[in-house]
SEGU-147157 format. One record per residue: x, y, z of N, C-alpha, C, CB in turn; residue number from 1. Coordinates in steps of 0.05 Angstrom, whole numbers, plus 32768, in hexadecimal, padded with zeros to 4 digits. Glycine has a CB too. Example, Ala and Ser with C-alpha at 12.3 -4.5 7.8 and 13.67 -1.06 7.14 Angstrom:
n_east, n_north, n_up, ca_east, ca_north, ca_up, c_east, c_north, c_up, cb_east, cb_north, cb_up, nr
8108, 7F8E, 809C, 80F6, 7FA6, 809C, 8108, 7FBE, 809C, 80E2, 7FA7, 80B5, 1
8101, 7FD3, 808E, 8111, 7FEB, 808F, 8102, 8001, 809D, 811A, 7FF4, 8072, 2
end
This chain:
n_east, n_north, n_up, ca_east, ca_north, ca_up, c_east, c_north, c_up, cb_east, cb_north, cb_up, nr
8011, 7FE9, 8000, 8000, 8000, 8000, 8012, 8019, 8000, 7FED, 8000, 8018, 1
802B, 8018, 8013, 803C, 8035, 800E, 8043, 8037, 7FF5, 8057, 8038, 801D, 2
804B, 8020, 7FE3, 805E, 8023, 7FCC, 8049, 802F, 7FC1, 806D, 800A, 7FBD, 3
802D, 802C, 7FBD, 8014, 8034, 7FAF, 801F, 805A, 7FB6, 7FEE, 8024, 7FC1, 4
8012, 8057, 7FC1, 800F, 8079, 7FD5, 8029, 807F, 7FC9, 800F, 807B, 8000, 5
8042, 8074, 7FC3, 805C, 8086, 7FBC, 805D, 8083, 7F9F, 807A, 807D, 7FCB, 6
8058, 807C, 7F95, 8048, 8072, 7F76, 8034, 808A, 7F67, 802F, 8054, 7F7D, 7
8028, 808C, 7F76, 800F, 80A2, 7F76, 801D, 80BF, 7F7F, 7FF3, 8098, 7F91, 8
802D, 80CA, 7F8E, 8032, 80D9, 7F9B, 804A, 80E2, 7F80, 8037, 80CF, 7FBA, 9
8057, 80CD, 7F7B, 806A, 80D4, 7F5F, 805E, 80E1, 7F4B, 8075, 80BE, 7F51, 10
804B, 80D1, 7F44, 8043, 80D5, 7F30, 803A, 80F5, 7F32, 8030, 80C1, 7F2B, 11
8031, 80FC, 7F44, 801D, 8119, 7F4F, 8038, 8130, 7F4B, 800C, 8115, 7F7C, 12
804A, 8121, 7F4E, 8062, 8139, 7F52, 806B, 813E, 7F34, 8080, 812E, 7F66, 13
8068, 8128, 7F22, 8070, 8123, 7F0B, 805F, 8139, 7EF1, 806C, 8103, 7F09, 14
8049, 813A, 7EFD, 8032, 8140, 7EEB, 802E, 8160, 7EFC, 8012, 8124, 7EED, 15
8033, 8166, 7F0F, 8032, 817D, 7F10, 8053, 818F, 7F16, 801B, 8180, 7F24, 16
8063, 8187, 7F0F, 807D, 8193, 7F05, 807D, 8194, 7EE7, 8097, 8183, 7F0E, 17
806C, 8182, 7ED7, 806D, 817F, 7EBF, 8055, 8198, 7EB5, 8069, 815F, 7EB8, 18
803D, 81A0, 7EB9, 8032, 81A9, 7EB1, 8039, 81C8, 7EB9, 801F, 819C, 7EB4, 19
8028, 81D7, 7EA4, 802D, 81F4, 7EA2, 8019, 8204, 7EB8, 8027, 81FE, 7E82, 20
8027, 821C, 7EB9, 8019, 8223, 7EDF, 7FFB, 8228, 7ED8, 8029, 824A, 7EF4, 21
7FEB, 8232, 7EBC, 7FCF, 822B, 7EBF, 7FBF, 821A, 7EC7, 7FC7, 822A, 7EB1, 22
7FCF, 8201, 7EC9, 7FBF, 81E8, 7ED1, 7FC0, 81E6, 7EF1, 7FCB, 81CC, 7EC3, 23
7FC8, 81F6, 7EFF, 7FBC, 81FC, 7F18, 7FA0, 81E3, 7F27, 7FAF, 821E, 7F10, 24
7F91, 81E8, 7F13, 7F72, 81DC, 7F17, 7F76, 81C3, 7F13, 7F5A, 81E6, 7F04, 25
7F8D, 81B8, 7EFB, 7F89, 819C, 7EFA, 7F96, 8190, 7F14, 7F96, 8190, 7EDF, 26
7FB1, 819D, 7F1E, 7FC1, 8194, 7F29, 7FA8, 8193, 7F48, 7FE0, 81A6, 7F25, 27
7F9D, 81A8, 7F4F, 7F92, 81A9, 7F6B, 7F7E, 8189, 7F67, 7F7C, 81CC, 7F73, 28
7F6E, 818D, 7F52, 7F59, 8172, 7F4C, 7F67, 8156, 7F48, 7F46, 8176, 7F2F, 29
7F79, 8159, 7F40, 7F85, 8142, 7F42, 7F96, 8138, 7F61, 7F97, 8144, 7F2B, 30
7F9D, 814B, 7F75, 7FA4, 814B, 7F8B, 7F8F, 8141, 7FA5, 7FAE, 8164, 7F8C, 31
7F77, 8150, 7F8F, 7F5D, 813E, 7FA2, 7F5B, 8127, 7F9C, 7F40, 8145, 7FA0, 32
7F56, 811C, 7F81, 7F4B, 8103, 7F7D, 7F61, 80F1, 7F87, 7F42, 80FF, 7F5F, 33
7F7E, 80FD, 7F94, 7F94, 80E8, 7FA1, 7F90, 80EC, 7FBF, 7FB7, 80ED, 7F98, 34
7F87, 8106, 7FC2, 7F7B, 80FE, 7FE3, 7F5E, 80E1, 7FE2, 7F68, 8126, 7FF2, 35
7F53, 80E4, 7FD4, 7F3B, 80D1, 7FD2, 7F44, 80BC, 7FD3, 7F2B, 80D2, 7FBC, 36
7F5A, 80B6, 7FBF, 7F6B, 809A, 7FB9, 7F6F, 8094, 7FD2, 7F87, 8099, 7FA8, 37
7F7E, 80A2, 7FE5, 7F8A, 8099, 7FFD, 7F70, 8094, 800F, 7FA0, 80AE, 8009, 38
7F5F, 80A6, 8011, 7F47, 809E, 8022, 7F39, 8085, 801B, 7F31, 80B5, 8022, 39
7F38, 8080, 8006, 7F25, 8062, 7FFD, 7F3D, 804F, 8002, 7F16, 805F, 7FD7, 40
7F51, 804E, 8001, 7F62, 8038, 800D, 7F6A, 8030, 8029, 7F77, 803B, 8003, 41
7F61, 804F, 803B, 7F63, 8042, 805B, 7F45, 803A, 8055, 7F6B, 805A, 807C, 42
7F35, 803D, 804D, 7F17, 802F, 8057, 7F1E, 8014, 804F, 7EF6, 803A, 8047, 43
7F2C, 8010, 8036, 7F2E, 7FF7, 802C, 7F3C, 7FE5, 803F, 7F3A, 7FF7, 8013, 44
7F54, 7FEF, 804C, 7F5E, 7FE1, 805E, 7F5B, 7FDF, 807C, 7F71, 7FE6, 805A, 45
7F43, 7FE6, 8085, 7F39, 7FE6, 8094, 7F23, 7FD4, 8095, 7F37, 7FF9, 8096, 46
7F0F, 7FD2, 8077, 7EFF, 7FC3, 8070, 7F13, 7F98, 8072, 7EF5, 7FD4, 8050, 47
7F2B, 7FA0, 806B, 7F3B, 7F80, 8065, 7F40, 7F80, 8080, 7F5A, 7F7B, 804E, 48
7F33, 7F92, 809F, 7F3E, 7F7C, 80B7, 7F28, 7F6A, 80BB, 7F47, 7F8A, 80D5, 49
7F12, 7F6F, 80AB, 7EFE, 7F5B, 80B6, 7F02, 7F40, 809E, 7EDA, 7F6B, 80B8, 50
7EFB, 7F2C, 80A1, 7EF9, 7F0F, 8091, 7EE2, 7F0A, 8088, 7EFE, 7EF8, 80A0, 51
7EE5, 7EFC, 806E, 7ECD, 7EFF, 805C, 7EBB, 7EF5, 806C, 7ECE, 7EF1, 8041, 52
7EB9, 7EEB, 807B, 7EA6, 7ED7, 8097, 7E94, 7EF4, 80A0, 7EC2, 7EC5, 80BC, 53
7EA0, 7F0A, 80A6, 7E93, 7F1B, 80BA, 7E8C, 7F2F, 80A7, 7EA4, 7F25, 80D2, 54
7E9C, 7F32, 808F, 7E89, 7F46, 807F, 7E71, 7F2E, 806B, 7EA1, 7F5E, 8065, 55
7E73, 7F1B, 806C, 7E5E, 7F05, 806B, 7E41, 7F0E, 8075, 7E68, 7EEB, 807D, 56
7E48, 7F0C, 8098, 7E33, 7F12, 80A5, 7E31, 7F30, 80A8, 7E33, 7F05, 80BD, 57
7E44, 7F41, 80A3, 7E36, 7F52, 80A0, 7E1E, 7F60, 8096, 7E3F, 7F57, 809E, 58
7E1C, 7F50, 8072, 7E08, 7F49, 8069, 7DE9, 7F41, 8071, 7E12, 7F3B, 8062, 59
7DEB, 7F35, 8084, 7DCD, 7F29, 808F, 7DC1, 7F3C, 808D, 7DC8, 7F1D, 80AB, 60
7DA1, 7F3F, 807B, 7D90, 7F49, 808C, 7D75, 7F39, 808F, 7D8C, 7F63, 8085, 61
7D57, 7F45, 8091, 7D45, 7F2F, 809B, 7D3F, 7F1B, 8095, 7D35, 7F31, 809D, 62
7D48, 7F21, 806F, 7D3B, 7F0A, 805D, 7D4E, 7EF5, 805D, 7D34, 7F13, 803F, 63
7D6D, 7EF9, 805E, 7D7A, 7EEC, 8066, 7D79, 7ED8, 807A, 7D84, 7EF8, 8066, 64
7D75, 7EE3, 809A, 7D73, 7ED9, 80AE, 7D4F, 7EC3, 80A7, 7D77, 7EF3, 80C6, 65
7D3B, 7ECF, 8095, 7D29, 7EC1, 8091, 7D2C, 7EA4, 8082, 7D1B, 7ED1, 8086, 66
7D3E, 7EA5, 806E, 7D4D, 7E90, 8060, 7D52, 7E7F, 8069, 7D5F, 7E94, 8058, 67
7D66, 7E91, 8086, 7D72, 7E78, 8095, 7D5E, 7E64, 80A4, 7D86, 7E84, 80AA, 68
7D3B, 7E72, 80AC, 7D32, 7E61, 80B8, 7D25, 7E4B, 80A1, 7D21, 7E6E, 80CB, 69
7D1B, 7E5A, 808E, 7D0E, 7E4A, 8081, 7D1D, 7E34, 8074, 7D03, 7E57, 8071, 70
7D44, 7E2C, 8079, 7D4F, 7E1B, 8077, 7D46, 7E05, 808A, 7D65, 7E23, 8076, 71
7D4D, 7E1A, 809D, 7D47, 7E03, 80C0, 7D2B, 7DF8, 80BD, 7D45, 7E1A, 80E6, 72
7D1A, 7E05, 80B6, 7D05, 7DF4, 80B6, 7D04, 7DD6, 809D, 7CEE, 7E0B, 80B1, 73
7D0F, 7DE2, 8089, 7D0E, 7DC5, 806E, 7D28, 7DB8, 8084, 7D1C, 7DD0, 803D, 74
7D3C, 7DB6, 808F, 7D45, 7D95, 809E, 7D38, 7D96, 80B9, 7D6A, 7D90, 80A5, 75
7D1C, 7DA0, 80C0, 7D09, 7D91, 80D3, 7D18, 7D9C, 80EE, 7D08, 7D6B, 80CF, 76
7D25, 7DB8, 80F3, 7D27, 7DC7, 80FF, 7D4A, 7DAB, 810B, 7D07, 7DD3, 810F, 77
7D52, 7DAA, 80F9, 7D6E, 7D95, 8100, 7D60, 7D77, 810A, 7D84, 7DA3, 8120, 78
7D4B, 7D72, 8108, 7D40, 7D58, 810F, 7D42, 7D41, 80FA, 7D24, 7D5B, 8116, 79
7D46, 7D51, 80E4, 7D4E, 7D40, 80CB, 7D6B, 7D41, 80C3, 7D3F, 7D48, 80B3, 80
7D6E, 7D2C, 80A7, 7D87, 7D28, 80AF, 7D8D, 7D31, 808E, 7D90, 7D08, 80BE, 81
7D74, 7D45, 8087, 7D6F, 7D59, 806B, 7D73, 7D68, 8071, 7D5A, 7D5F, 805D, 82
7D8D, 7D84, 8067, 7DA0, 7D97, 8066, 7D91, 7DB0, 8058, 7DBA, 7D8C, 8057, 83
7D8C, 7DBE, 8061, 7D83, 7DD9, 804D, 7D9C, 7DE9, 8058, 7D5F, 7DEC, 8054, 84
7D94, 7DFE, 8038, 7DB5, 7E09, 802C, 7DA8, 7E2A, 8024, 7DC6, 7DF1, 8007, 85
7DBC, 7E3C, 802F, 7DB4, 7E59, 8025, 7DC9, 7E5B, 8017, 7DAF, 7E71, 8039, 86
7DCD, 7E6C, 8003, 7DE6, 7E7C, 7FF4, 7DE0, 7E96, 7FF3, 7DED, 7E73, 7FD6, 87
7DF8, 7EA8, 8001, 7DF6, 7EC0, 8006, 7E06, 7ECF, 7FE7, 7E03, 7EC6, 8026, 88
7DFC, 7EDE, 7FDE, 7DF4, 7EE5, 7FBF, 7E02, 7EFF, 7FC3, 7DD0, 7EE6, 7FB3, 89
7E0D, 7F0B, 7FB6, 7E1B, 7F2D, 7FA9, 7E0B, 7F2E, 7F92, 7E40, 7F30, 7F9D, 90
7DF1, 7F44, 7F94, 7DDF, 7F44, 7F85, 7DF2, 7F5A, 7F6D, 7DC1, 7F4C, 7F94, 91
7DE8, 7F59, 7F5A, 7DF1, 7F6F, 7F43, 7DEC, 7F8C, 7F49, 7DE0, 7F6A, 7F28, 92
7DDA, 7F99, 7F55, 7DDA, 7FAC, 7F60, 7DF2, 7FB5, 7F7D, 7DC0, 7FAB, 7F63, 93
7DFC, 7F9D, 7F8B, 7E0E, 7FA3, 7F98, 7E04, 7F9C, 7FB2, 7E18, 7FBC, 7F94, 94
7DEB, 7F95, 7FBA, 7DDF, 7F89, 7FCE, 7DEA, 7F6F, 7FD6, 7DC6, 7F87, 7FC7, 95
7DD5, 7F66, 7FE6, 7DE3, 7F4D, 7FE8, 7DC3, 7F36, 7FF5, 7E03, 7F53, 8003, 96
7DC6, 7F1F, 7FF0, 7DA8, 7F16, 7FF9, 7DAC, 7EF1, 7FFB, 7D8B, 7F22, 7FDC, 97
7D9A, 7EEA, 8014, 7DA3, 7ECC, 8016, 7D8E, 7EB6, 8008, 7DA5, 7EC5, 8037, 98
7D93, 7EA8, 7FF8, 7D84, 7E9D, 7FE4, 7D81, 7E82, 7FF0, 7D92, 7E9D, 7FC8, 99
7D6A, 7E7A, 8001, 7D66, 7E52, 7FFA, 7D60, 7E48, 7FED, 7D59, 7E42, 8002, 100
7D77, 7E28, 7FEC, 7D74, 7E23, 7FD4, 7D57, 7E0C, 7FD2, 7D91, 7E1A, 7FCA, 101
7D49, 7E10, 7FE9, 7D35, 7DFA, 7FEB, 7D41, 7DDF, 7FF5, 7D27, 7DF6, 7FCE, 102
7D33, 7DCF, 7FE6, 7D40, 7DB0, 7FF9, 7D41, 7D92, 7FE1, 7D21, 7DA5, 801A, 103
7D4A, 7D7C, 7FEC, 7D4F, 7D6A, 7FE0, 7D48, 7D55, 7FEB, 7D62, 7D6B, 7FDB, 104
7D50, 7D35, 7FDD, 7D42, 7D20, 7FF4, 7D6A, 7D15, 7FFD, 7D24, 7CFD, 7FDF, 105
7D70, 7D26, 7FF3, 7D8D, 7D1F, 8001, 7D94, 7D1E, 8021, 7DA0, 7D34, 7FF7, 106
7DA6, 7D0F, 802E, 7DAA, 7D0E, 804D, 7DBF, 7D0F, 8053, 7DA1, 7CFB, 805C, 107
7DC9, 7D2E, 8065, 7DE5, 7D30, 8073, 7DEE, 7D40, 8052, 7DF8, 7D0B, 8082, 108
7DE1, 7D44, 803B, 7DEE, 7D5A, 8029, 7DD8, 7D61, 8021, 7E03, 7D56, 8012, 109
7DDD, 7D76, 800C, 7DCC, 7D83, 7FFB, 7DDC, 7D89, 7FE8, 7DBE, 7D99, 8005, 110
7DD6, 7D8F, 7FD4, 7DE2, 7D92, 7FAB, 7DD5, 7DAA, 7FA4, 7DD5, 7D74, 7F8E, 111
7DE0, 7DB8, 7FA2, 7DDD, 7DD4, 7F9A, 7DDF, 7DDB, 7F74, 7DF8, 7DE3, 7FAD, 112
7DD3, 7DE9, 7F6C, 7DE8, 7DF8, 7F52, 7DFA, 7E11, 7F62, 7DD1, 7E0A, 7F32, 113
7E0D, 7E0B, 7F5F, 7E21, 7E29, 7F61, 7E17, 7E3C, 7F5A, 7E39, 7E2C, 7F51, 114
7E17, 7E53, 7F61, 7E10, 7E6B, 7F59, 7E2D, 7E7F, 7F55, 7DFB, 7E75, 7F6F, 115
7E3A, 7E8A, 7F44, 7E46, 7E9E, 7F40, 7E52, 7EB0, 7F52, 7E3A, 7EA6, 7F36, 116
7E38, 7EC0, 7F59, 7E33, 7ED6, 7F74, 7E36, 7ECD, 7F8C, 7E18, 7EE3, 7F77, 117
7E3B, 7EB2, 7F97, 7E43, 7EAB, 7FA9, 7E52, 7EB6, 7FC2, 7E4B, 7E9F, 7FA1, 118
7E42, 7EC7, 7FD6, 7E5E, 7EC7, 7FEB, 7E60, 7EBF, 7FFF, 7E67, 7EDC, 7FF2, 119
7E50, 7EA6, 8009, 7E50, 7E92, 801A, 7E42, 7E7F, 8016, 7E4B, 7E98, 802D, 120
7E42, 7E67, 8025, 7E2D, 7E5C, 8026, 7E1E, 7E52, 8046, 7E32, 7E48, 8013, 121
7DFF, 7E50, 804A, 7E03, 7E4F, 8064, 7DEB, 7E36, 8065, 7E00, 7E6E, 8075, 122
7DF0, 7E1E, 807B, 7DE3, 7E09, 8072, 7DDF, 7DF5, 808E, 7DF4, 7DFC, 8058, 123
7DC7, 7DF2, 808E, 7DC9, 7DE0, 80AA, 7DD2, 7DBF, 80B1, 7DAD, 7DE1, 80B3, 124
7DD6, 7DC0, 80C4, 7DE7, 7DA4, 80C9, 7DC9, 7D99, 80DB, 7E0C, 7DA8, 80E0, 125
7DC7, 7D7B, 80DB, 7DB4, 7D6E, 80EB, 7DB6, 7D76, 810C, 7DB9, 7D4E, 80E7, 126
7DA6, 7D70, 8125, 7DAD, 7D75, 813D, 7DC3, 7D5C, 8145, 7D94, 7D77, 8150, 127
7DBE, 7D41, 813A, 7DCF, 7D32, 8148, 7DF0, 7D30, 8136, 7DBE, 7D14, 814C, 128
7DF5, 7D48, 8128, 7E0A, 7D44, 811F, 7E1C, 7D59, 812D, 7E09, 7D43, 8102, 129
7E3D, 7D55, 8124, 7E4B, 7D6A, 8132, 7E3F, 7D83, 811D, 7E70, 7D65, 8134, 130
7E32, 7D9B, 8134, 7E2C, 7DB6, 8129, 7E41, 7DCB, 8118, 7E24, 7DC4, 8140, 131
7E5C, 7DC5, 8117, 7E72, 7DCB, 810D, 7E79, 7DCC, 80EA, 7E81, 7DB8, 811B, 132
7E7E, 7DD9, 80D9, 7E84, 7DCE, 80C5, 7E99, 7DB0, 80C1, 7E8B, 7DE4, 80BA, 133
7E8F, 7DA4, 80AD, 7EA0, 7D8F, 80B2, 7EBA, 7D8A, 8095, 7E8A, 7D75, 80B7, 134
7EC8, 7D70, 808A, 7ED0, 7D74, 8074, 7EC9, 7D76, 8062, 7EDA, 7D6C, 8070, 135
7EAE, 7D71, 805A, 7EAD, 7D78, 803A, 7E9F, 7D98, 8042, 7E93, 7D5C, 8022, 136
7E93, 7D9B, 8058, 7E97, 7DBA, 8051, 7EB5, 7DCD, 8043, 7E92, 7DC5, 806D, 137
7EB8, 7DCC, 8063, 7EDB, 7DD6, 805C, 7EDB, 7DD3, 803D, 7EF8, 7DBD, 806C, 138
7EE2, 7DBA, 8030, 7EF0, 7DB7, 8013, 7ED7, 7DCB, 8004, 7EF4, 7D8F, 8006, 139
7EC3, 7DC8, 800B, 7EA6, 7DDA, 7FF5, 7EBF, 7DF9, 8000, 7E6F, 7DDA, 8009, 140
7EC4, 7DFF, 800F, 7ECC, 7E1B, 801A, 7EE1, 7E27, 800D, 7ED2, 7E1C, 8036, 141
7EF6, 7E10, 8008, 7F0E, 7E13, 7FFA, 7F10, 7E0C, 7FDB, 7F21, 7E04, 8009, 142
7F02, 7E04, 7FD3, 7EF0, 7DFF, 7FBA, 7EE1, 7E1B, 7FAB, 7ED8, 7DEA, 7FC4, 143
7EDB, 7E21, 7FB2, 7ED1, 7E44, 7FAB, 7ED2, 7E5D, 7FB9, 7EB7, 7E46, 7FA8, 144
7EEB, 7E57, 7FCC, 7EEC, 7E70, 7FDF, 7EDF, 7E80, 7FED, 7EF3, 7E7D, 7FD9, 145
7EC4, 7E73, 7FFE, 7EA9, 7E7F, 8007, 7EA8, 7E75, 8021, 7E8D, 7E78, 7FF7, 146
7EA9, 7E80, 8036, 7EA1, 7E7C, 8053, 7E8D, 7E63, 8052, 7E93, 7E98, 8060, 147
7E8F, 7E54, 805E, 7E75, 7E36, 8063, 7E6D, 7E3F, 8078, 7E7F, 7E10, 8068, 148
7E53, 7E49, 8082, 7E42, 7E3D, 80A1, 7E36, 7E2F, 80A5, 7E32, 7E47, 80AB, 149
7E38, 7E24, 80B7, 7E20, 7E17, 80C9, 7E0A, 7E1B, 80D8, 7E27, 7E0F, 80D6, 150
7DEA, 7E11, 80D5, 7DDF, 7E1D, 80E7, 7DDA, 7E07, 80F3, 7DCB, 7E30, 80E2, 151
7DCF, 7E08, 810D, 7DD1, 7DE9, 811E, 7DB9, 7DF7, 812E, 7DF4, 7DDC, 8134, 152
7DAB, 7DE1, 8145, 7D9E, 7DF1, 8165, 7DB5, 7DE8, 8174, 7D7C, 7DE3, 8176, 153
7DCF, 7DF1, 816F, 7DDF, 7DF8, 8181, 7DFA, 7E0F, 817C, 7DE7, 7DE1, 8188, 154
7DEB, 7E14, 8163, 7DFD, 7E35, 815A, 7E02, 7E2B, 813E, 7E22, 7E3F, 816D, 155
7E0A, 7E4C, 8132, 7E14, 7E4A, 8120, 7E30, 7E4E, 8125, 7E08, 7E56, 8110, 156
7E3E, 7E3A, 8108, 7E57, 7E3A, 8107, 7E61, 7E44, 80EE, 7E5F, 7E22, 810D, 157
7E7C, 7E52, 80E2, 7E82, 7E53, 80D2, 7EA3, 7E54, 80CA, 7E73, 7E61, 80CE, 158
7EAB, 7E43, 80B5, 7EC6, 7E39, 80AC, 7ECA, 7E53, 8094, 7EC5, 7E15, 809E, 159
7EDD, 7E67, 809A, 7EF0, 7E73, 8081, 7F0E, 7E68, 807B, 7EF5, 7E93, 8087, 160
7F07, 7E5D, 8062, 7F14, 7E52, 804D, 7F2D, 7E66, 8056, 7F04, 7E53, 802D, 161
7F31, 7E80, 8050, 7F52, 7E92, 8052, 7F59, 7E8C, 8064, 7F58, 7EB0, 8052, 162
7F51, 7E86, 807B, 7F58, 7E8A, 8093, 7F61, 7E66, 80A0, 7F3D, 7E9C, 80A2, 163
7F4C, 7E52, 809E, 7F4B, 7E41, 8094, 7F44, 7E38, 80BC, 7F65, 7E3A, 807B, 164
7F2A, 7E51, 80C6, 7F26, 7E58, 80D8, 7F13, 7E4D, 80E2, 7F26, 7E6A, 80D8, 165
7F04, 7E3E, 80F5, 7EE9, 7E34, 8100, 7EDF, 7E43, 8111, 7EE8, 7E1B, 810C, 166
7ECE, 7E4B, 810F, 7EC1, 7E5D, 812F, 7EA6, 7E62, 8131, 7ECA, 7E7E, 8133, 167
7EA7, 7E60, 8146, 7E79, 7E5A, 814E, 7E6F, 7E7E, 814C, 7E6D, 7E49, 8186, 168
7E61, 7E83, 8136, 7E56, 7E9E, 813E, 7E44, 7EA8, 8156, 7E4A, 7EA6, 812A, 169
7E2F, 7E99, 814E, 7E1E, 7E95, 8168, 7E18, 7E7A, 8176, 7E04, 7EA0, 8163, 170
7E0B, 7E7C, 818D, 7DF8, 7E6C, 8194, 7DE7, 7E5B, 8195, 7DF3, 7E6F, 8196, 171
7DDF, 7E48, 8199, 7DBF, 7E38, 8193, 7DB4, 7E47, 817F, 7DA6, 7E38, 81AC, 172
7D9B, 7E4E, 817D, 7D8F, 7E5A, 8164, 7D8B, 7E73, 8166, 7D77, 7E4F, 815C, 173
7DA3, 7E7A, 816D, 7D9E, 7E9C, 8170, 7DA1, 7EAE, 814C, 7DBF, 7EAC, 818B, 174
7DAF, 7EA6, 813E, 7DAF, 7E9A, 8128, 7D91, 7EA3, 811C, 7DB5, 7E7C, 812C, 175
7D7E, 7E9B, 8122, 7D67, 7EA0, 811A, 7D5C, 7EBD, 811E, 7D59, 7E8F, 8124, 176
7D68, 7ECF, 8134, 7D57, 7EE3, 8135, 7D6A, 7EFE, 812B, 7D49, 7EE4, 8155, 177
7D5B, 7F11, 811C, 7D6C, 7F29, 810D, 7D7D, 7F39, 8129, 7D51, 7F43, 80F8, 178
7D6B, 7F37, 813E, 7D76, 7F4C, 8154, 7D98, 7F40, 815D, 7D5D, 7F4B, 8174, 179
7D99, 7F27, 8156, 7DB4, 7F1A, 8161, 7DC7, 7F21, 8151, 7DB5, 7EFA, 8163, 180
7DC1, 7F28, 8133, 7DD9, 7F31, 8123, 7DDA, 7F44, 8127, 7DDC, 7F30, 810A, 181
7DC6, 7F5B, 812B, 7DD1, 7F7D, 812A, 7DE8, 7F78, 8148, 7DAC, 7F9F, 8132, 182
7DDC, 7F6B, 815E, 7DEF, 7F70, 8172, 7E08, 7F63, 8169, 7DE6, 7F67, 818D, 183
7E0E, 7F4B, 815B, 7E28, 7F42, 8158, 7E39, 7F56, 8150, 7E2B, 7F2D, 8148, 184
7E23, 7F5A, 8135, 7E36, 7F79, 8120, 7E3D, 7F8B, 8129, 7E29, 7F8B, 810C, 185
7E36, 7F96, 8140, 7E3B, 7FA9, 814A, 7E57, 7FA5, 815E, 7E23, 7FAF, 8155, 186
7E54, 7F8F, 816A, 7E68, 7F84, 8178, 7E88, 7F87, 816A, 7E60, 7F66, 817A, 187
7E85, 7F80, 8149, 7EA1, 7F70, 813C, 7EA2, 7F92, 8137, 7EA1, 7F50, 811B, 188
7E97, 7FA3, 8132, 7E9D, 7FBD, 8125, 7EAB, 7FD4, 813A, 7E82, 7FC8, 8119, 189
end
């Protein structure tokens, strides 16, 4: 990032020793749009201390967290041993939104189509299994570079692939209610 900033900073010295003293106006506008440069790169690097995991959830909002129940409900609230699957989406407008993918007669997986826009995926595990992601998560994680969760009735869990990190976000099914993410979010920020 310095070499950038001394890169930029050359260049600024270059272009205004070079130009004739009318350009006054270019030289000041161009001095801004390198203050800007520098301002959008501490946000940027400020934005890379969090992990795609937490700007993940940052994402959540109701319809999301609604997704997630209406997963829990297709594997029989974890009583089954049928997996429902959300994929959290980077809509084209720049949004972001959690998509279920409905259900299958499959047991202990579910078969998805990939989606593109992918920037997680989040998917429930049975009650009598470990609530944890397990290996073929992980490998789905490192396979397309997307955070895997878990939702369980004993928390959600989630594996980032960079990090190559496991950690329980929440609770039992706290998971289910919108008020539990604003307080997490608020927490990591």
């Amino acid at each position: 990032m310095k070499r950038i900033v001394q890169i930029l900073g050359s260049a600024l010295s270059l272009i205004a020793a070079s130009a004739p003293t009318p350009s006054l106006n270019m030289t000041a506008s161009i001095a801004s749009a390198f203050s800007e440069v520098v301002e959008a790169s501490r946000a940027l690097t400020n934005r890379a201390l969090l992990t795609r995991a937490e700007f993940v959830m940052s994402t959540f909002d109701s319809k999301t967290v609604e997704a997630f129940g209406t997963a829990w409900r297709r594997s029989g609230n974890g009583s089954s041993p049928r997996e429902g699957v959300v994929l959290i989406l980077q809509m084209a407008g720049g949004g972001f939104a959690g998509r279920e993918m409905g259900s299958t007669n499959e047991h202990k997986r579910f078969t998805f189509r990939w989606h593109p826009a992918t920037i997680a995926i989040v998917h429930t595990h049975p009650n009598s299994s470990d609530p944890r992601p397990q290996d073929d998560d992980m490998a789905v994680a490192h396979k397309y570079q997307v955070p895997v969760f878990t939702i369980t009735s004993r928390g959600m869990y989630v594996y980032e692939p960079r990090t190559r990190k496991l950690s329980k976000v929440m609770n039992n099914l706290d998971w289910l209610d919108l008020a539990n993410w604003r307080k997490t979010l608020s927490v990591q920020r």
